[in-house]
N, C-alpha and C positions, 0 to 999 in steps of 0.2 A: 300640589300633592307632595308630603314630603317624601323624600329618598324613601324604594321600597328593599326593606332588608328582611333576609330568610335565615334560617339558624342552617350550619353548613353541614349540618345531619339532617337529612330528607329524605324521605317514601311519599311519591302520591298517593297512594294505597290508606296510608295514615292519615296524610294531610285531608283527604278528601270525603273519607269512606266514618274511620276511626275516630276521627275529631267529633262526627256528629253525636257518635254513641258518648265518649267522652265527656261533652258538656249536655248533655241532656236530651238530647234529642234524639236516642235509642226506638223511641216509639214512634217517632214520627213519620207519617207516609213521606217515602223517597222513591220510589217507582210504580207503575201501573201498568199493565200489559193487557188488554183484553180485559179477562175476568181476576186477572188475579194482580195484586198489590203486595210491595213487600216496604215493613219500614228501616229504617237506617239498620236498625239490628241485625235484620231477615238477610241485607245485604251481606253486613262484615260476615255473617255466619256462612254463605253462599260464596263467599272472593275467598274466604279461608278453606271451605271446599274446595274450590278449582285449584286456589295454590298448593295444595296436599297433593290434588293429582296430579299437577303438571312437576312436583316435585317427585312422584312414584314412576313418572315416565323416563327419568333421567337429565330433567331439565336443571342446568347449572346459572349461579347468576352471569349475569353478559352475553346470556347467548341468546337466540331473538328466536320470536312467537310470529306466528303469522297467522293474523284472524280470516275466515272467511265468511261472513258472518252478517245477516241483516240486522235489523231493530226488534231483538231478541232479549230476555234481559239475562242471557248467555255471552252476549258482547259485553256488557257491564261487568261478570263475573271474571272473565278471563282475562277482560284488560288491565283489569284492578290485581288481578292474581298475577299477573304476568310481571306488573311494576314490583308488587308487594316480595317476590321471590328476588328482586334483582335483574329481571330478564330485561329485553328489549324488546317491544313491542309494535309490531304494526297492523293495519286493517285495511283491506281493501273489497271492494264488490264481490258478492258471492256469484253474482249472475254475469260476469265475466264472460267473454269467449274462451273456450278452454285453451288457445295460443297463448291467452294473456294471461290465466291462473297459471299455467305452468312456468312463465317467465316471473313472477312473482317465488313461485317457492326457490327457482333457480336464483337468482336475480338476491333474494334476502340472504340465502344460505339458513332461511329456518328449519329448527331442530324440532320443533314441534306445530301443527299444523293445530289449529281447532277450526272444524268446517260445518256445514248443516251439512245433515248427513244424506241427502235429496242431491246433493251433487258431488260426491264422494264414489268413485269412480265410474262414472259418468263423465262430468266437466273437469276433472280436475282425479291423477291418478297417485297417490300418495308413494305410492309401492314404486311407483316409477321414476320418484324425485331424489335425487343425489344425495341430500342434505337431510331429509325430513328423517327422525328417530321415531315417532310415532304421529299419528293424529288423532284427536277427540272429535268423535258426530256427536253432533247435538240438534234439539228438534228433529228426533227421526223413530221410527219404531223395532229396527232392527227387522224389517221384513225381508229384505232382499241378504239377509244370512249375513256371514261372519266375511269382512275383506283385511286382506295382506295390512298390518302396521295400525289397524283403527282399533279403539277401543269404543264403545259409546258413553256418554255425561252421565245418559238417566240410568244404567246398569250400575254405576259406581257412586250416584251423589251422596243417595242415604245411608252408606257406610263410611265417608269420610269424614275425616274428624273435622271439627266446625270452628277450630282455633289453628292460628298457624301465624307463628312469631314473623313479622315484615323483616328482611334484610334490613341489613343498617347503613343503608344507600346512604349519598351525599348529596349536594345540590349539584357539584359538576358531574355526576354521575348520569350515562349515558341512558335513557329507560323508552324512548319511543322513537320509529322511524315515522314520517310524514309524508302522502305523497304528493308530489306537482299536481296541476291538471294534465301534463302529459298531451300539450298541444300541439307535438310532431311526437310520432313515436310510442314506445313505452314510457307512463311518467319514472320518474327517478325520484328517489326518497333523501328528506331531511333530516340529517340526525339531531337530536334533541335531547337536552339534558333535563334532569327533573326541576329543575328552577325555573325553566322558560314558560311553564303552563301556570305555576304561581304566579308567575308574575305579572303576567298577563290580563289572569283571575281579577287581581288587583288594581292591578291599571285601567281595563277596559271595562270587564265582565260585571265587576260588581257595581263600580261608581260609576258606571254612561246606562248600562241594564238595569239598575237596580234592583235584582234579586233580592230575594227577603224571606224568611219561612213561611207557608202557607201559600207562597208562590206556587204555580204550575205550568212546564213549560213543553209544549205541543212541535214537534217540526215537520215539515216536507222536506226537509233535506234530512240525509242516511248517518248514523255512527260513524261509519267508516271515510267519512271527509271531514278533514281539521276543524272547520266551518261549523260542523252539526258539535263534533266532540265536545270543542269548549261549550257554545251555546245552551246544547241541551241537555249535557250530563257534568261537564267539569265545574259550570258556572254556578249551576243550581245547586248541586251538591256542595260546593264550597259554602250555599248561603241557608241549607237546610231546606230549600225548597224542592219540588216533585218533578221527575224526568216523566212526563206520561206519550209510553213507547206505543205503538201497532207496527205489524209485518206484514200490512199490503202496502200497493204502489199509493205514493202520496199525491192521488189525486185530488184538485179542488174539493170535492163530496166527500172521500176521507178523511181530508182534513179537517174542514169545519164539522163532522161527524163529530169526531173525537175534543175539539173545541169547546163543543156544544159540553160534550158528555162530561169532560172533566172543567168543564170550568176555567180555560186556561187563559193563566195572566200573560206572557209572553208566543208568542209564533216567531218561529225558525224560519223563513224562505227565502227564497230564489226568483229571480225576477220571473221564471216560465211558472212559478206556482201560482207566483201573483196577478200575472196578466189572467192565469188559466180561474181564478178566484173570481176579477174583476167582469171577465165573460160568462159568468153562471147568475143564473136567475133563476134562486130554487122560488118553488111557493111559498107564501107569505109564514111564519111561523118553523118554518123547518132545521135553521139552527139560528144559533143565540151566540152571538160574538161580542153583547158586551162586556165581559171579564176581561175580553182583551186591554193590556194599558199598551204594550210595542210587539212592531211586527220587525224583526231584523231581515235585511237584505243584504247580500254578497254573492261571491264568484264572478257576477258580472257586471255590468253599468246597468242601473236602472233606470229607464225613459221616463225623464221629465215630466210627461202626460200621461203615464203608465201610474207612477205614484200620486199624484194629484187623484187621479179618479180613485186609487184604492183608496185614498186616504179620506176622501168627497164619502164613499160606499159605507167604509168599514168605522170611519168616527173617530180614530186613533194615529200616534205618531210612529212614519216607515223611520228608521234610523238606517241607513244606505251607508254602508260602510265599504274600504277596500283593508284587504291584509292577503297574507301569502302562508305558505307552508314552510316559507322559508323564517318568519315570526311568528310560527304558531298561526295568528290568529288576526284579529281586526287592530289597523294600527292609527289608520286614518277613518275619521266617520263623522256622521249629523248626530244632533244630539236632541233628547227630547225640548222640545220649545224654542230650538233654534236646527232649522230645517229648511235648504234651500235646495227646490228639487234640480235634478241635474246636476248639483255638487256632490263631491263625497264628504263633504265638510271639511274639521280642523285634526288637525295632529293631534293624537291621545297624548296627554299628561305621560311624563315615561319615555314618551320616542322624540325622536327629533329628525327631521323632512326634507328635503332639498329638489329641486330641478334644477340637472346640471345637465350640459352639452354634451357630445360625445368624448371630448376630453377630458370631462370630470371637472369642467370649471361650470359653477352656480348661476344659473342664469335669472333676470330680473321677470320681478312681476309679468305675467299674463303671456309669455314665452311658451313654449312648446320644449319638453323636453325627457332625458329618461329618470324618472324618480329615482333617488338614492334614502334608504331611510335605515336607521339605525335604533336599538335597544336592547335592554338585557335579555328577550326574548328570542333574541336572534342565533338561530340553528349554527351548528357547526361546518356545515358544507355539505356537501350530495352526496353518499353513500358509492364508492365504487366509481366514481364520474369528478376527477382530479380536473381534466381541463375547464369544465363545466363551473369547479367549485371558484376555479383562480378567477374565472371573468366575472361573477356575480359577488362572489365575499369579497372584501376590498377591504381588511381590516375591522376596525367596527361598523364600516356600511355595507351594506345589499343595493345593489343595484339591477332594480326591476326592468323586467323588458317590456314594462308599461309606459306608454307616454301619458305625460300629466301637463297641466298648469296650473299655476299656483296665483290667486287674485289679489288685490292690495290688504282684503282682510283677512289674508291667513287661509282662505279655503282653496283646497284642490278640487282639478278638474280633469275627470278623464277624458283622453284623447285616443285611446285602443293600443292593440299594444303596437310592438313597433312591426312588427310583419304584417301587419294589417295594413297601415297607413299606402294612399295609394299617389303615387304622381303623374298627376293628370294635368296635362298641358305645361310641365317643370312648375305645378304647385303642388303642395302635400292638402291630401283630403281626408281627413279621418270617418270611415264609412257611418260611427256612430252618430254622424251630425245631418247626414241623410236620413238615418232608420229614425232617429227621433221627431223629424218633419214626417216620416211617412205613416207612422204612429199615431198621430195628431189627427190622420185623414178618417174619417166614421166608415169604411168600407174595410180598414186593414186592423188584422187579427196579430199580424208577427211580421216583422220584415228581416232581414238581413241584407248587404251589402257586401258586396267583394270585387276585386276587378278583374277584365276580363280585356283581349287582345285583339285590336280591331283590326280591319282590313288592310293597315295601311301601317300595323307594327305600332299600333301606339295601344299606349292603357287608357281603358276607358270604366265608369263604376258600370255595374250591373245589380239591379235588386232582385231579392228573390221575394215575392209576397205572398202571404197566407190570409184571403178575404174572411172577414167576418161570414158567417152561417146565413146563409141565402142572397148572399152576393153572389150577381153573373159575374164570372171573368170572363172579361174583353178585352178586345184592341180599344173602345172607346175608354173603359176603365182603364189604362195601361196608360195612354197620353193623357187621361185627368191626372194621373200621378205625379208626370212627368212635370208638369204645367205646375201642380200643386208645391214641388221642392222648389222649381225656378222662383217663384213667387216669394217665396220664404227665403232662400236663400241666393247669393252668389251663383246666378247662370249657370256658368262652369262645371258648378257642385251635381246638375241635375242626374239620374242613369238616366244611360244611353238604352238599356235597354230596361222593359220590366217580362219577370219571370213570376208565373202562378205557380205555384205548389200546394199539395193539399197539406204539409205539414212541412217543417224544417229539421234538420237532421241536428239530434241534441248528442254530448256525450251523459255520461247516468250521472254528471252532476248537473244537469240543467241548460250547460251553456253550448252556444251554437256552435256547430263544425263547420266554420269555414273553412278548413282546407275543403272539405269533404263538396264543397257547395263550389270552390275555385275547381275544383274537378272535373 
């Protein structure tokens, strides 16, 4: 791929939204929600709505937006309005605990909130945030009357004017915060300049995805995580093709609802959508998944056995990728027709990869160690969080608190991150290498792994398991488990103990809480 160069005048807002109207494609379907569709035009006219009124509320360029906001096509409006004016933008879950909405509007120092208006002071209290100058309800009906600082979207859309000249941003210029998974803690947010999404677009999105106009892309993961952004709204729209949104929980039967309904070329998910996909047995006829060409996976490892079945079911190529918030987006990944499950494949064209020791020296093939990776996508440091920024930015590398290994052909391999890793009997166990043996067993639904502290002061693994649907759980079932990792793997590796659960504790982007499970 050659050198990817951007002109050093930039708005995503432009790049994204305005381009398409530009070259032609003004009419073209670019969004669907439910019953209602808008095409590339219906948007700019909608982003230049919101930017008028987050300009009427007092909003100045640099100063930062904080979405609270499902798959709405109100999240499209205000994040494109929020670039287009200059601001800084970020997005997090609406369904939040109210501890954690209100450590967000503290935490950003945003000036303006835009929330659904169903948890507008309820979960989250606008009037009572230091920083907040106003907030926009959107989706709501104004039943519960007029609150302190809100205004609502649908009182004000159809009087604002439906042109609104984009700032004259640059490529260094500051325009989105991104958050962590937030695996101890509150997450802490990425800053991100408006080049890092372009370039990514480029690198990843268009040439490993192939987007293309007439494309349609469906997800189970939310706007509001890095992962869905690129995928399902920045990618597509880069290539003219259709973000087709709903605002229920993306379960299995929603998704392929919606599948079925628009015809979609591409699916967004998450290895719990996909296991939850692979365990449904609708009746014969009920939805239609051949349009699908790629199903994307991220946030977490996908189990070897996990993707072989979806991929046996569904007919099509999973592309298993890793990336972070700290790159935007996916940097490492499988690619269609070269796909080896249990790897995350090869380095994107654009980035470049390393497994290095804890000193930062390069360690050889098939080694264990923490990933360093580097690209023009790579955020400026963590928002507020100085120590945090020094030990992970290292000049132009990131160095992930993921352990990897890297094989003689170039492919990586996850090994969990590093808090995970367990020492058992003074050897390192990566609990992913158990749950993928327990995965494989025709009785287990979900497993996890964590360690736990035996009688005698030593670490020992403990699994936690979720039976398939009309599985007894037993003590006999517990030692077939046990028997079934020895068998597969290194003795040593086997739990000591096994733990039934009717469900495993997720965070809302899919992935398991282990601390919550070491608990």
């Amino acid at each position: 791929m050659a050198a990817l160069e951007f002109p050093s005048e930039l708005n995503l807002s432009v790049e994204y939204v305005d381009k398409n109207v530009r070259e032609g494609r003004g009419d073209d379907l670019a969004l669907t929600y439910l019953d209602e569709s808008y095409t590339y035009r219906d948007v700019l006219r909608h982003v230049c709505k919101a930017a008028n009124l987050l300009r009427e509320l007092g909003l100045e360029p640099e100063q930062r937006v904080l979405l609270m906001l499902g798959d709405h096509p109100e999240f499209v409006w205000f994040w494109f309005a929020a670039v287009r004016l200059g601001a800084i933008v970020s997005a997090v879950n609406p369904d939040g605990k109210p501890e954690e909405l209100a450590y967000y509007l503290d935490y950003t120092r945003s000036r303006i909130l835009v929330a659904e208006e169903r948890i507008l002071g309820t979960s989250v209290h606008p009037d009572e945030a230091r920083w907040i100058k106003a907030a926009i309800a959107c989706r709501g009906d104004g039943a519960r009357g007029p609150l302190p600082k809100v205004v609502r979207w649908e009182e004000h859309r159809d009087r604002l004017p439906d042109e609104f000249e984009p700032e004259k941003t640059t490529a260094e210029d500051l325009c989105v915060m991104l958050y962590t998974g937030g695996s101890t803690g509150f997450p802490k947010a990425v800053l991100h300049r408006q080049v890092d999404f372009l370039y990514n677009t480029h690198a990843y999105g268009l040439p490993i995805l192939g987007f293309r106009p007439g494309d349609v892309v469906v997800s189970a993961s939310r706007l509001y995580f890095g992962y869905a952004l690129g995928t399902h709204l920045l990618f597509p729209f880069r290539a003219g093709a259709t973000c087709a949104l709903f605002p229920e929980k993306p379960t299995a039967e929603r998704v392929l609802e919606e599948v079925t309904r628009r015809r979609a070329t591409h699916l967004v998910a998450v290895p719990t959508a996909i296991n939850a996909m692979v365990q449904l047995d609708p009746e014969p006829g009920r939805y239609d998944w051949s349009s699908l060409r790629i199903t994307t996976s991220a946030g977490e490892a996908l189990p070897p056995a996990l993707l072989e079945r979806y991929m046996a079911k569904f007919g099509h190529d999973v592309l298993d990728g890793i990336g972070s918030a700290e790159l935007f987006h996916v940097y490492i990944t499988n690619r269609p027709g070269d796909i080896v499950p249990g790897s995350l494949g090869k380095v994107v064209e654009g980035y470049e990869a390393k497994v290095c020791d804890d000193e930062g020296r390069e360690l050889p093939d098939g080694e264990l160690g923490s990933l360093w990776i580097r690209g023009e996508s790579m955020g400026l440091g963590y928002f507020r969080r100085t120590a945090e920024t020094r030990k992970h930015f290292r000049g132009e590398w990131f160095v992930s608190a993921d352990k990897f290994r890297r094989d003689p052909e170039g492919r990586f391999w996850y090994g969990g991150r590093t808090d995970d890793l367990l020492k058992v009997g003074g050897r390192f166990l990566a609990p992913m290498e158990v749950e993928n043996v327990l995965l494989s067993h025709p009785a287990v639904h979900e497993a996890a792994v964590v360690g736990f502290t035996d009688a005698d002061g030593l670490t020992k693994p403990r699994a936690f398991v979720v039976v398939r649907e009309g599985v007894e759980r037993t003590e006999a079932l517990a030692r077939e488990l046990q028997e079934f990792v020895k068998e597969r793997l290194q003795p040593w590796k086997y739990p000591r103990q096994v733990v039934f659960l009717d469900s495993l504790p997720k965070s809302d982007r899919g992935k398991i809480l282990r601390g919550a499970l070491r608990d």
